[in-house]
N, C-alpha and C positions, 0 to 999 in steps of 0.2 A: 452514882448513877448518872449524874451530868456529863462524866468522861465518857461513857456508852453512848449517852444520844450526841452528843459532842462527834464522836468517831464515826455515830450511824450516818450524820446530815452529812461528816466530811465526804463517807465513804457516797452516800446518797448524791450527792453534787458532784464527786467526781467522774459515777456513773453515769449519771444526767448527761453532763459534759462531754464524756466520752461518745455517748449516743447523738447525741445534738451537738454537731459541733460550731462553731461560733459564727456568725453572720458574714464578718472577714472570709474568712476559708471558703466560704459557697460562694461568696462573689466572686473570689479569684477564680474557682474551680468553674464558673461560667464564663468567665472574661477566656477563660483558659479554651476550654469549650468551643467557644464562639470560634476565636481564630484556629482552633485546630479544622473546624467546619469551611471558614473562608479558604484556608490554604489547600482543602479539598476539594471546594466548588474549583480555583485556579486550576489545579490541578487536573483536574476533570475538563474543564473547558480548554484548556491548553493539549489533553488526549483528543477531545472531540475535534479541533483544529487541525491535529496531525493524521487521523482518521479521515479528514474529508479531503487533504490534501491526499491521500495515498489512494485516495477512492478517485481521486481526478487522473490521479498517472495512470492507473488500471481502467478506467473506462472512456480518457479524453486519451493519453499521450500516446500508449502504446499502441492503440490502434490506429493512430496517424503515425506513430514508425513504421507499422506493420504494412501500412497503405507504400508510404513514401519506398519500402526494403524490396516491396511485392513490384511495383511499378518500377522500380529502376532494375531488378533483376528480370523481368519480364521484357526490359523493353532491349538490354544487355544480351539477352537469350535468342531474343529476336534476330538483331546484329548479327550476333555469332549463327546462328543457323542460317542466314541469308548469304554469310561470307560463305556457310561453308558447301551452300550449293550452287555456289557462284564458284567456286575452285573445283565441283565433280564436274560442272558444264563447261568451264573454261579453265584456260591455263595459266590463267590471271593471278589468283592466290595460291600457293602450294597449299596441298592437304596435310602438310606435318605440321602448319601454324597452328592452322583453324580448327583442327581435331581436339588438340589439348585445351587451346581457348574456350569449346565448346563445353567440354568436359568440365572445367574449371566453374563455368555457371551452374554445375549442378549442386554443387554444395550450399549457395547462396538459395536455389530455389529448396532445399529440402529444408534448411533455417526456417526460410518461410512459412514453408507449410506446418514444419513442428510450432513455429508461434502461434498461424490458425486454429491451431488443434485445439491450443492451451487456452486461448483468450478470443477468437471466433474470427469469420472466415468475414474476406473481403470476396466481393462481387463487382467487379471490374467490367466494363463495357466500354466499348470502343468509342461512343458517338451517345455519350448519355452517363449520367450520376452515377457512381460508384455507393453501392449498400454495402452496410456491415451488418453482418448477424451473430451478435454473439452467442459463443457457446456457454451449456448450462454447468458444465464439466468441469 
């Protein structure tokens, strides 16, 4: 009868054991824990990082491309329409230069206006601050 309860306490304690496992094993499984948590605060704060940088291109950089794209083809569009009514009133410039040179600035202003569409429209003035309005789109 001593080998049954001999067997029952083994089997009992090794139950025990199995459910409870040793003080060792929990502390590592915290320590474990812990830095699985650190490496995902980095992790996180290094996404939030990259997040604000991407948030600066789309709301600081590209619309001071879109300024600087907008104003140099505007002012390029200008030139060329100025030449090219200086070559119908006189016979100063040929009209076979200045026609395709004209033409040629339309590709740059449709660029533009497809960026405004995407990312919002500049407000240009001749004698006064230039506004941006961005779109919600």
């Amino acid at each position: 009868m001593t080998d049954r309860r001999t067997e029952t306490k083994d089997k009992l304690l090794a139950t025990m054991q199995a459910v409870s496992p040793p003080l060792e094993k929990l502390m590592a499984e915290r320590v474990a824990l812990r830095n699985e948590i650190r490496t995902a605060r980095s992790a996180l704060a290094d996404t939030e990082r990259q997040i604000a940088l991407l948030l600066k291109v789309r709301d600081v950089r590209i619309p001071r491309y879109i300024a600087y794209a907008k104003a140099i083809t505007l002012t390029a569009t200008m030139a060329a329409l100025a030449a090219l009514a200086l070559s119908l009133f006189t016979n100063l410039i040929e009209i076979k230069i200045t026609a395709p040179l004209f033409a040629s600035f339309l590709i740059p202003l449709w660029l533009v206006e497809r960026a405004e569409q995407q990312f919002g429209r500049w407000h240009m003035r001749l004698y006064g601050a230039s506004t941006f309005v961005r779109s919600d789109g």
